[in-house]
N, CA, C and O atoms as CSV, one atom per row, in Angstrom:
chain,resi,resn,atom,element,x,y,z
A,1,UNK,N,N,8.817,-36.150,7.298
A,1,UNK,CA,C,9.353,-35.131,8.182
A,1,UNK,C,C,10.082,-34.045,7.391
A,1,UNK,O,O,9.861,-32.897,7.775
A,2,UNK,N,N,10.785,-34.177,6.514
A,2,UNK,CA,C,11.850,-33.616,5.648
A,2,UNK,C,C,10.739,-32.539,4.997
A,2,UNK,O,O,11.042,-31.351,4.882
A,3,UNK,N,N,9.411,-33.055,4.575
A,3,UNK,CA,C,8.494,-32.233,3.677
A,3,UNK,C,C,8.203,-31.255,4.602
A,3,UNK,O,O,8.743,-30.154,4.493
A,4,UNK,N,N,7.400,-31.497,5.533
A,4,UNK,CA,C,7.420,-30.572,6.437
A,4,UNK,C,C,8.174,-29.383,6.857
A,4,UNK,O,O,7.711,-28.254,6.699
A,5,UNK,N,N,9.389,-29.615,7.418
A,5,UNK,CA,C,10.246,-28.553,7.573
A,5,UNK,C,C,10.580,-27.948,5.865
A,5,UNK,O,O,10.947,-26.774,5.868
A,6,UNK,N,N,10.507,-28.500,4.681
A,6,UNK,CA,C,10.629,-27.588,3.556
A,6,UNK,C,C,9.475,-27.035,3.313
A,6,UNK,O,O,9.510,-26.662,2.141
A,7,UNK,N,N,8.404,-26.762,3.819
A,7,UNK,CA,C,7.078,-26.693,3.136
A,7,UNK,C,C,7.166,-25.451,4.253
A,7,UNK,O,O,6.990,-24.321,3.798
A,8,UNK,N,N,7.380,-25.560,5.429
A,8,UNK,CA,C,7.426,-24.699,6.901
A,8,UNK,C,C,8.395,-23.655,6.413
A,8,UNK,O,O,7.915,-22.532,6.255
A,9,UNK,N,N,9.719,-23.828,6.135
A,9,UNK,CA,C,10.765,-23.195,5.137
A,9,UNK,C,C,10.424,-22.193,4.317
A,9,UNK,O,O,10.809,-21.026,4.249
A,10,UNK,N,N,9.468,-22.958,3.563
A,10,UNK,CA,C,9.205,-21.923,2.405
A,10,UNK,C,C,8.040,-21.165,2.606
A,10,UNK,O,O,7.805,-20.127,1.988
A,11,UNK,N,N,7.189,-21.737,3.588
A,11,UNK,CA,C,6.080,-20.357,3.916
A,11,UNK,C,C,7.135,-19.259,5.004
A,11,UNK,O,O,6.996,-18.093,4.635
A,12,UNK,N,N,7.586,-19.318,5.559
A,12,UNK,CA,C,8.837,-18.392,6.923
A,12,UNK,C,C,9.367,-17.454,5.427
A,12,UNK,O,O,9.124,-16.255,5.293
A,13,UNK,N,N,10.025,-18.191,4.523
A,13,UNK,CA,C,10.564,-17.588,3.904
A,13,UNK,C,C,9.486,-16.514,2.870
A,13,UNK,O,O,9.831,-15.420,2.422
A,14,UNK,N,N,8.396,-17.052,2.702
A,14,UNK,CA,C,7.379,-15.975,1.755
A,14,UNK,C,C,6.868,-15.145,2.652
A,14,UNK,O,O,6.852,-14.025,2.140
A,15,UNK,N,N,6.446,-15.121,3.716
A,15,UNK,CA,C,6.162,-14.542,4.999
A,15,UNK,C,C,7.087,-13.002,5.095
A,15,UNK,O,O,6.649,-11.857,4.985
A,16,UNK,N,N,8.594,-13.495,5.357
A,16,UNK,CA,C,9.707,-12.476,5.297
A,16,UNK,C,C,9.810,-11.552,4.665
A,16,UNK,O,O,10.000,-10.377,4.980
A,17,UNK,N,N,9.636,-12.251,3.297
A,17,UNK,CA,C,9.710,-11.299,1.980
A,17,UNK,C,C,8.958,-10.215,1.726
A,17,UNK,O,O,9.332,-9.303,0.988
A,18,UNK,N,N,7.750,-10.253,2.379
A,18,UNK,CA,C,6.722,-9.275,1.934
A,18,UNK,C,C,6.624,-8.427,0.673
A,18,UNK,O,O,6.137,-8.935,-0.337
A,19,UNK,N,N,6.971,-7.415,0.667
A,19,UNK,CA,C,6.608,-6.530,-0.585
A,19,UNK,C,C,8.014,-7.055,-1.429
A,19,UNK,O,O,8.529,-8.172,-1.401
A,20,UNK,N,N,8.494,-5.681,-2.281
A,20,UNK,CA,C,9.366,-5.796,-2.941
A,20,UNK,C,C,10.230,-4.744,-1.665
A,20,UNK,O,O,9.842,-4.285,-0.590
A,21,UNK,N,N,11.340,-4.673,-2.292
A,21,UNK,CA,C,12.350,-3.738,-1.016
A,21,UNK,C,C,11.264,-2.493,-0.786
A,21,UNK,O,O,10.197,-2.278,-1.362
A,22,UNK,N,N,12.014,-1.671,0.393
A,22,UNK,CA,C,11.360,-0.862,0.776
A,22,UNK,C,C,12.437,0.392,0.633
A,22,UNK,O,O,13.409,0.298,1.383
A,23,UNK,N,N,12.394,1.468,-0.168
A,23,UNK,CA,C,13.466,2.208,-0.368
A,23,UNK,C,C,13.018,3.448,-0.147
A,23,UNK,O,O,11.848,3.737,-0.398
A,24,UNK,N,N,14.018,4.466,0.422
A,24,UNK,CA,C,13.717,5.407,1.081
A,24,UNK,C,C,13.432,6.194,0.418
A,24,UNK,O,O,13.033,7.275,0.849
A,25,UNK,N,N,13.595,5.776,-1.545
A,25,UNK,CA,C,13.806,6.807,-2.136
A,25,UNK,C,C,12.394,6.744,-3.151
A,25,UNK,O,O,12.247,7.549,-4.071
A,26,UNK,N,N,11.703,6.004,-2.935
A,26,UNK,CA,C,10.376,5.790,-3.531
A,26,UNK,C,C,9.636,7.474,-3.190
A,26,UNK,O,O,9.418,7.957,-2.079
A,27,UNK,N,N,9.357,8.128,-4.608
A,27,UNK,CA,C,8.852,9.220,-4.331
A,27,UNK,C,C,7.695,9.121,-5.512
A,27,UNK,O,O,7.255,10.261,-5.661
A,28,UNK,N,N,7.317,8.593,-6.025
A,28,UNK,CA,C,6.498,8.023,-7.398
A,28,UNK,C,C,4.939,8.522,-6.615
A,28,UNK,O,O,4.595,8.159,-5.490
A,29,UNK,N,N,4.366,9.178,-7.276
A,29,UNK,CA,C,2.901,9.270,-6.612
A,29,UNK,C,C,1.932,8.980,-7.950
A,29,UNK,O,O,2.224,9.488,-9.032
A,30,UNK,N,N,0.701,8.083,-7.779
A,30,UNK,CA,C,0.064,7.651,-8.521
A,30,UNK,C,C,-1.147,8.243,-8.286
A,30,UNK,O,O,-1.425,8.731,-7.191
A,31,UNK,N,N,-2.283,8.239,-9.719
A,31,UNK,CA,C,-3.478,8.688,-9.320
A,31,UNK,C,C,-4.644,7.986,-10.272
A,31,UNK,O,O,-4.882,8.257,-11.449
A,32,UNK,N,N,-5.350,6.938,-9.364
A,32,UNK,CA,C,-5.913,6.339,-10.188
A,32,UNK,C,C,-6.958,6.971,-10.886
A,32,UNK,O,O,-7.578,6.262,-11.679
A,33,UNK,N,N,-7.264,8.062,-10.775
A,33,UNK,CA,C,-8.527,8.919,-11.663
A,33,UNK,C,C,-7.584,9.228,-13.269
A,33,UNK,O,O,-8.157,9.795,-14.199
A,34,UNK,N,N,-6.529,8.895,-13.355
A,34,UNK,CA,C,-5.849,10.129,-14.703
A,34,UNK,C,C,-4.782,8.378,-15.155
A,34,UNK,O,O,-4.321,8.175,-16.278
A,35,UNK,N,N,-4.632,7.370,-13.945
A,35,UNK,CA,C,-3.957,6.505,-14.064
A,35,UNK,C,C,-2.193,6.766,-14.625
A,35,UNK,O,O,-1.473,5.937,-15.181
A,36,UNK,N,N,-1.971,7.724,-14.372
A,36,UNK,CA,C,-0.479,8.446,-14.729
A,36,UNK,C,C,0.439,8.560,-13.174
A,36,UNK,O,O,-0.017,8.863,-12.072
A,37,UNK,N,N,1.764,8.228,-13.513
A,37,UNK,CA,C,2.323,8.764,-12.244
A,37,UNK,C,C,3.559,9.832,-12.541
A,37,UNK,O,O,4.128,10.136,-13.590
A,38,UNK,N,N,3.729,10.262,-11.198
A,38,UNK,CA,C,4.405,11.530,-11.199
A,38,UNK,C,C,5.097,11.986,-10.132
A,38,UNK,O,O,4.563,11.832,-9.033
A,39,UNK,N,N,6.428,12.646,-10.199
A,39,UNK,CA,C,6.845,12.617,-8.366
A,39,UNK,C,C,6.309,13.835,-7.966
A,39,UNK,O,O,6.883,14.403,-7.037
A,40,UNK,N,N,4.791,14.650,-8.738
A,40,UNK,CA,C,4.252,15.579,-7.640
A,40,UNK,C,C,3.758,15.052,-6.069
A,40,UNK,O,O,3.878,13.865,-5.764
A,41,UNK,N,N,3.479,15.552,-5.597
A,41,UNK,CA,C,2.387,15.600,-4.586
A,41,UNK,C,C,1.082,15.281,-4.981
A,41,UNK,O,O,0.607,15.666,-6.049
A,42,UNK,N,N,0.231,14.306,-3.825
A,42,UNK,CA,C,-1.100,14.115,-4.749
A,42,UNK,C,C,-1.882,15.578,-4.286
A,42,UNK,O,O,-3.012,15.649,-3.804
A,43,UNK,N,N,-1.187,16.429,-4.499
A,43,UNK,CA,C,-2.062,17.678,-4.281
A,43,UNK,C,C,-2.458,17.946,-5.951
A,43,UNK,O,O,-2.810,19.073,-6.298
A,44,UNK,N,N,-2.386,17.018,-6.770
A,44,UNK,CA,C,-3.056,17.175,-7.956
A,44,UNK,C,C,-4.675,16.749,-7.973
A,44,UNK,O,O,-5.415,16.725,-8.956
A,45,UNK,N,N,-4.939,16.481,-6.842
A,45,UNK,CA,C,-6.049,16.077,-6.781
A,45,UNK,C,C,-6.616,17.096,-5.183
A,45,UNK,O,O,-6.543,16.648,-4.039
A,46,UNK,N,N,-7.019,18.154,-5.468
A,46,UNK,CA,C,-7.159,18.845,-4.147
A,46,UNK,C,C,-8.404,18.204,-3.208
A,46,UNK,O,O,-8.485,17.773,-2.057
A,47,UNK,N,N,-9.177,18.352,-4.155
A,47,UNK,CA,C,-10.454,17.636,-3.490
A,47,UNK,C,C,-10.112,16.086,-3.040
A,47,UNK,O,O,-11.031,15.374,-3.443
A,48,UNK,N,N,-9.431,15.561,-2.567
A,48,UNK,CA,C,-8.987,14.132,-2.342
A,48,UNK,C,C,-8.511,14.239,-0.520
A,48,UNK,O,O,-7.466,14.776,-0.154
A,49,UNK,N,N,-9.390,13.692,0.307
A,49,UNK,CA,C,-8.921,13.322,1.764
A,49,UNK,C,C,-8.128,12.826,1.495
A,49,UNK,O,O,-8.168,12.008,0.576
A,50,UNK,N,N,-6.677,13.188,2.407
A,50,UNK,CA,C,-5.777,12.370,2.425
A,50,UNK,C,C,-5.997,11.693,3.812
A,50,UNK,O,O,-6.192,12.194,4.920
A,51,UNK,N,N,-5.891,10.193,3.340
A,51,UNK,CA,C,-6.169,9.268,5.116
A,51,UNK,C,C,-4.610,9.602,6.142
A,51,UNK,O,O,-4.659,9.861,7.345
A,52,UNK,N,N,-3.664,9.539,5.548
A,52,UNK,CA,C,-2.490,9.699,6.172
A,52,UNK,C,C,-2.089,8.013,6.863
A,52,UNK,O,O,-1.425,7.821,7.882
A,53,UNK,N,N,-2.630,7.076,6.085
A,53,UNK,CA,C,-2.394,5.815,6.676
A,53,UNK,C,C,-0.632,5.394,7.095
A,53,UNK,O,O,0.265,5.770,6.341
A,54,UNK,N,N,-0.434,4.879,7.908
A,54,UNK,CA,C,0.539,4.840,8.331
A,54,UNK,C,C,1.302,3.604,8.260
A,54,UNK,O,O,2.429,3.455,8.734
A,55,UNK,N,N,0.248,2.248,7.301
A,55,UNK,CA,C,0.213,1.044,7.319
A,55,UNK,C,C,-0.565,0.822,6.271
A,55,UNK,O,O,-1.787,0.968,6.229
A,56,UNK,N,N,0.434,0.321,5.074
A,56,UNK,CA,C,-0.144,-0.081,3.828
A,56,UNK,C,C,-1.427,-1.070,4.224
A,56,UNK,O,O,-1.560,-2.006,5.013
A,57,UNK,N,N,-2.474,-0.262,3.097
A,57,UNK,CA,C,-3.931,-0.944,2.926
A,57,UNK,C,C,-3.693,-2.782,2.483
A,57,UNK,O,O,-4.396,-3.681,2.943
A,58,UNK,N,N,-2.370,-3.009,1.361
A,58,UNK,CA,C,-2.518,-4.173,0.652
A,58,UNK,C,C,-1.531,-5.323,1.808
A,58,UNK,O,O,-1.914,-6.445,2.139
A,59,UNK,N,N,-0.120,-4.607,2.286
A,59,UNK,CA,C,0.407,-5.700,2.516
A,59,UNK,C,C,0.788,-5.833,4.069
A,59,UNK,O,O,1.558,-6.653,4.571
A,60,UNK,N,N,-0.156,-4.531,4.884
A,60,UNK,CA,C,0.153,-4.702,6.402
A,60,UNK,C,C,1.477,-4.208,6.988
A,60,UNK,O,O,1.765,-4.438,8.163
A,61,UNK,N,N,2.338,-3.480,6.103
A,61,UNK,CA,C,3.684,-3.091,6.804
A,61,UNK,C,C,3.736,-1.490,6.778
A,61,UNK,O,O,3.078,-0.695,6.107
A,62,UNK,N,N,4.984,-1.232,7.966
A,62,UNK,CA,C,4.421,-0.133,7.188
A,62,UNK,C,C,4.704,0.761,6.531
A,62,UNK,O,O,5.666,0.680,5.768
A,63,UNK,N,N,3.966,1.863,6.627
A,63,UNK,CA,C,4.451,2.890,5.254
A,63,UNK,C,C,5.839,3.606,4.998
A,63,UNK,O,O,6.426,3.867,3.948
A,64,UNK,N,N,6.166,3.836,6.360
A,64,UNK,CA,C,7.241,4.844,6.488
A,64,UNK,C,C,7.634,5.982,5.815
A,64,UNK,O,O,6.932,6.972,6.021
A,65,UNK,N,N,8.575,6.105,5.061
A,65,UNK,CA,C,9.369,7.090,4.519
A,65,UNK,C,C,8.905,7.503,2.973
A,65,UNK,O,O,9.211,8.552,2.407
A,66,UNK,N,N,7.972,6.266,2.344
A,66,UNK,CA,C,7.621,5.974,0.888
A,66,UNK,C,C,6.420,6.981,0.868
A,66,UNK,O,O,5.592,7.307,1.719
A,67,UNK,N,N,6.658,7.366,-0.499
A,67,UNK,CA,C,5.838,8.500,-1.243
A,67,UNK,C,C,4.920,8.226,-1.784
A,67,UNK,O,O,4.197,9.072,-2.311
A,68,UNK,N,N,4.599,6.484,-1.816
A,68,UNK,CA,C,3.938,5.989,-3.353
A,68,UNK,C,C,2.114,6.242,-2.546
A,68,UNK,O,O,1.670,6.219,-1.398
A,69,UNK,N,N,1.624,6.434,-3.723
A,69,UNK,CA,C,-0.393,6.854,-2.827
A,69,UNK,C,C,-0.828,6.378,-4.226
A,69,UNK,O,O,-0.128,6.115,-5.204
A,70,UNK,N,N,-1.985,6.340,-4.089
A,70,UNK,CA,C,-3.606,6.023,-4.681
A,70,UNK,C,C,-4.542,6.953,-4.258
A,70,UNK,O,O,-4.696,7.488,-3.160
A,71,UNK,N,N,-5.252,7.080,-5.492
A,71,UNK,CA,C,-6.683,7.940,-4.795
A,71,UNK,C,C,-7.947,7.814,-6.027
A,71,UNK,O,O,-8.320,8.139,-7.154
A,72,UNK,N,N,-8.332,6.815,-4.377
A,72,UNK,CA,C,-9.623,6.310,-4.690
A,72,UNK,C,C,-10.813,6.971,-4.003
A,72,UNK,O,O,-10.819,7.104,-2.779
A,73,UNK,N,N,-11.896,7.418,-4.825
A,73,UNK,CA,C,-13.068,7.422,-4.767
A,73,UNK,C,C,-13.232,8.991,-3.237
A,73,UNK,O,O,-14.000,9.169,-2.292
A,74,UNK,N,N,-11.971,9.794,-3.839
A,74,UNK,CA,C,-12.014,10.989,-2.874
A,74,UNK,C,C,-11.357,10.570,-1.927
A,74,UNK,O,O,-11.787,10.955,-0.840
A,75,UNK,N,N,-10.125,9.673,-1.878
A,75,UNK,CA,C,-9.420,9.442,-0.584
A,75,UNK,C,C,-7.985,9.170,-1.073
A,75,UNK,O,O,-8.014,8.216,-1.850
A,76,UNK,N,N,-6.686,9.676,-0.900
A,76,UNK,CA,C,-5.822,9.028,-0.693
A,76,UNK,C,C,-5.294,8.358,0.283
A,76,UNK,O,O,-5.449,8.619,1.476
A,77,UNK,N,N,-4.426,7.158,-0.328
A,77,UNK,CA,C,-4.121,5.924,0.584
A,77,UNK,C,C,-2.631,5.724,0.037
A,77,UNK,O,O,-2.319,5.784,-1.152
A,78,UNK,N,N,-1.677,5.450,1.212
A,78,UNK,CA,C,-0.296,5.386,1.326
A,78,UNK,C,C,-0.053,3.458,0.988
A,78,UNK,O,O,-0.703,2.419,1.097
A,79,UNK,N,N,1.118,3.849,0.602
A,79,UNK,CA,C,1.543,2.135,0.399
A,79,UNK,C,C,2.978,2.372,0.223
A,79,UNK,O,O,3.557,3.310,-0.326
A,80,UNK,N,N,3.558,1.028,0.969
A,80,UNK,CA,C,5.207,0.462,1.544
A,80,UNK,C,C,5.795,0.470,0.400
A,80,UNK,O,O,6.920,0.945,0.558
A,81,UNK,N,N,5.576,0.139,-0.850
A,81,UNK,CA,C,6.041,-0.579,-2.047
A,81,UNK,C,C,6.161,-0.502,-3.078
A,81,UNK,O,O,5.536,-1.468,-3.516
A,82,UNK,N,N,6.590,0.049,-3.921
A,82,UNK,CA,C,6.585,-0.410,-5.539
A,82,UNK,C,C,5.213,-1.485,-5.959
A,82,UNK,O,O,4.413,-0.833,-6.630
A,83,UNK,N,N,4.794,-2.761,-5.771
A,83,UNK,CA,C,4.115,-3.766,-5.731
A,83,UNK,C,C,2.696,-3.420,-5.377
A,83,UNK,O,O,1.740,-3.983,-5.910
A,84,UNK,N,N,2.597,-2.626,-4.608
A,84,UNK,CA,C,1.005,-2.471,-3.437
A,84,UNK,C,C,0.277,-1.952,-4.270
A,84,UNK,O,O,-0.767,-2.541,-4.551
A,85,UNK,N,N,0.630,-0.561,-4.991
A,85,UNK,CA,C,-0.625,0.042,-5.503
A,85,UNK,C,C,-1.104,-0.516,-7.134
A,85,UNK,O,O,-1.913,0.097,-7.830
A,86,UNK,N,N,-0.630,-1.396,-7.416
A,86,UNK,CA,C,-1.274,-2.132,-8.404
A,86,UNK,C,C,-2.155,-3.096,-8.000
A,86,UNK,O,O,-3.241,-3.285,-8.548
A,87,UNK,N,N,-1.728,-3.729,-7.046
A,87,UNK,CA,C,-2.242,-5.141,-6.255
A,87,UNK,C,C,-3.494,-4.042,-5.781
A,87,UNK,O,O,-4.539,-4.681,-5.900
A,88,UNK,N,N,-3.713,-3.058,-5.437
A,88,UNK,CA,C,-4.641,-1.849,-4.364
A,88,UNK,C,C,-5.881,-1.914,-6.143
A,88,UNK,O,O,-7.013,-2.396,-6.181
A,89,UNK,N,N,-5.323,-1.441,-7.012
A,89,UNK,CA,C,-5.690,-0.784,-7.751
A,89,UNK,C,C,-6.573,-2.619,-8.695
A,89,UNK,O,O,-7.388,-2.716,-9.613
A,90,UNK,N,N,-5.979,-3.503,-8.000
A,90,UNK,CA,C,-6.712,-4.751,-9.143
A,90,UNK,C,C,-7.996,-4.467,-8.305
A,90,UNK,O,O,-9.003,-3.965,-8.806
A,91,UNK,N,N,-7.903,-4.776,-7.168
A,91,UNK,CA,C,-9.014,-4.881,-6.015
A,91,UNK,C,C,-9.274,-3.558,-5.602
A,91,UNK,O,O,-8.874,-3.848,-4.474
A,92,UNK,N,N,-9.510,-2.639,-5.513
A,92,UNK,CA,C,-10.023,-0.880,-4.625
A,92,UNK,C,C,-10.757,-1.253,-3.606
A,92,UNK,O,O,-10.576,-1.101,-2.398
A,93,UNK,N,N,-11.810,-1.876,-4.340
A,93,UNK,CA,C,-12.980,-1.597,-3.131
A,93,UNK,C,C,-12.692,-2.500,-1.740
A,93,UNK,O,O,-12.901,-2.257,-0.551
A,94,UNK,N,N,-12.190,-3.506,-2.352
A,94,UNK,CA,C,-11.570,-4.655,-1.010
A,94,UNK,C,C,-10.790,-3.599,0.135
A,94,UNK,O,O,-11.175,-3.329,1.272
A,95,UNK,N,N,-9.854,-3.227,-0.414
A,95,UNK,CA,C,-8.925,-2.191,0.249
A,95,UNK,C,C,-9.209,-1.144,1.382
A,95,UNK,O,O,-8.814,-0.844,2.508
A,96,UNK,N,N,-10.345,-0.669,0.202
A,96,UNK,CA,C,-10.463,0.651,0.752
A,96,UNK,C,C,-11.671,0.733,1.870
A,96,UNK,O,O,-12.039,1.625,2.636
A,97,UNK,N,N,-12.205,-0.870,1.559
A,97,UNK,CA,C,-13.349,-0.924,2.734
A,97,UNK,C,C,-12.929,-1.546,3.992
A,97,UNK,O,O,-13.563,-1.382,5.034
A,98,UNK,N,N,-11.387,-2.581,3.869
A,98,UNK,CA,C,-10.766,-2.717,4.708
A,98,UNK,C,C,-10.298,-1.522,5.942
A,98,UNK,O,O,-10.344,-1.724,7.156
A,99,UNK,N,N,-9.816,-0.163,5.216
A,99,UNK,CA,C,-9.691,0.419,5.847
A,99,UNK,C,C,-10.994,1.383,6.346
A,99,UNK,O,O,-10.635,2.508,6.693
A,100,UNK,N,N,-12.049,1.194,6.414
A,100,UNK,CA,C,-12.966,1.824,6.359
A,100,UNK,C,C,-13.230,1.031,7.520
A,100,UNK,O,O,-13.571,1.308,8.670
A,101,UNK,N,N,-13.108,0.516,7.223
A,101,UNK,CA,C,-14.014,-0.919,8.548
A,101,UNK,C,C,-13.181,-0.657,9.729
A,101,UNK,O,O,-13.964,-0.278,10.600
A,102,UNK,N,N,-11.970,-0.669,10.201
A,102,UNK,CA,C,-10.505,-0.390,10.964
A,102,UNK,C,C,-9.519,0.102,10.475
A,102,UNK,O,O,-8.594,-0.502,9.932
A,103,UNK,N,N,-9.729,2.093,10.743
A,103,UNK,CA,C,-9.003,2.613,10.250
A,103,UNK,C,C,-7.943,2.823,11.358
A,103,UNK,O,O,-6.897,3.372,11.012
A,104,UNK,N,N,-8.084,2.470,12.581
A,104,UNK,CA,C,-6.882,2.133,13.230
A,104,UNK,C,C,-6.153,1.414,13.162
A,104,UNK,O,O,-5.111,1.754,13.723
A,105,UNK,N,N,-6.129,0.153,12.564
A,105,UNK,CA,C,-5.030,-0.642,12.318
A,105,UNK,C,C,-4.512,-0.698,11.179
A,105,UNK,O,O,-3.831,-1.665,10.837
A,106,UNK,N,N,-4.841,0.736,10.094
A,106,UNK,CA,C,-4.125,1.218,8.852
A,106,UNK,C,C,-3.044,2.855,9.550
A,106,UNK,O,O,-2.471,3.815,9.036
A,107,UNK,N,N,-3.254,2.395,10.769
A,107,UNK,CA,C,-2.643,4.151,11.209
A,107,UNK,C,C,-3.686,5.535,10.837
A,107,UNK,O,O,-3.148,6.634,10.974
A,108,UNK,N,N,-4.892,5.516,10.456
A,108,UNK,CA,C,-5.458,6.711,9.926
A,108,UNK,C,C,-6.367,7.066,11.322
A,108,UNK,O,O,-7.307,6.421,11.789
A,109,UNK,N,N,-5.768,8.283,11.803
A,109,UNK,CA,C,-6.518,9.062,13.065
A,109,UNK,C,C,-7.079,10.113,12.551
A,109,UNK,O,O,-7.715,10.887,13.268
C-alpha cells in the first residue's frame, strides 16, 4: 500500500512540475536554420509563417507571455520554457507534425 501512494506521489509530483519555471522575462528567440539565439524578433527570418501557437508544441502548457520560438522548415513555433525548444529541436518533425495534424489544440487559428 505504502508503494503505491509513493509511486502515485511521485508521478502528481512530475506531472506538476512540467517545464522549467515559466518567467515573464524569457525574451531569448532561437533559430534553428543559423542555430544562434538572440533577443531579436524572429523577424530575422522574414520568409518564416509565424503559427502564433498559443500552446507549446513540446510540453502542452501554455505559451503566454514567453518570447522563446523555433523555426522550422518555414514556420515559427512558440514554446512555455527555457527546456522546450531543445526537447522541439531533438525531435522537429514529431512536433511540428503534431501541430499540423491539430492546430487547434496548439492555439494556431
Amino acid at each position: 500500500m505504502n508503494r503505491i501512494l509513493i509511486l502515485s506521489f511521485a508521478a502528481l509530483t512530475i506531472s506538476i512540475a512540467g517545464c522549467k519555471s515559466h518567467s515573464d522575462d524569457m525574451n531569448g528567440t532561437h533559430d534553428m536554420h543559423t542555430g544562434t539565439s538572440s533577443s531579436m524578433s524572429h523577424a530575422q527570418d522574414a520568409s518564416a509563417t509565424d503559427l502564433h501557437n498559443t500552446v507549446c508544441p513540446v510540453s502542452g502548457e501554455a505559451v503566454g507571455k514567453s518570447k522563446l520560438t523555433e523555426v522550422y522548415n518555414g514556420k515559427v513555433y512558440h514554446f512555455c520554457c527555457e527546456d522546450c525548444p531543445d526537447k522541439f529541436k531533438a525531435n522537429p518533425d514529431k512536433y511540428a507534425s503534431e501541430v499540423a495534424a491539430n492546430p487547434a489544440k496548439y492555439g494556431v487559428k
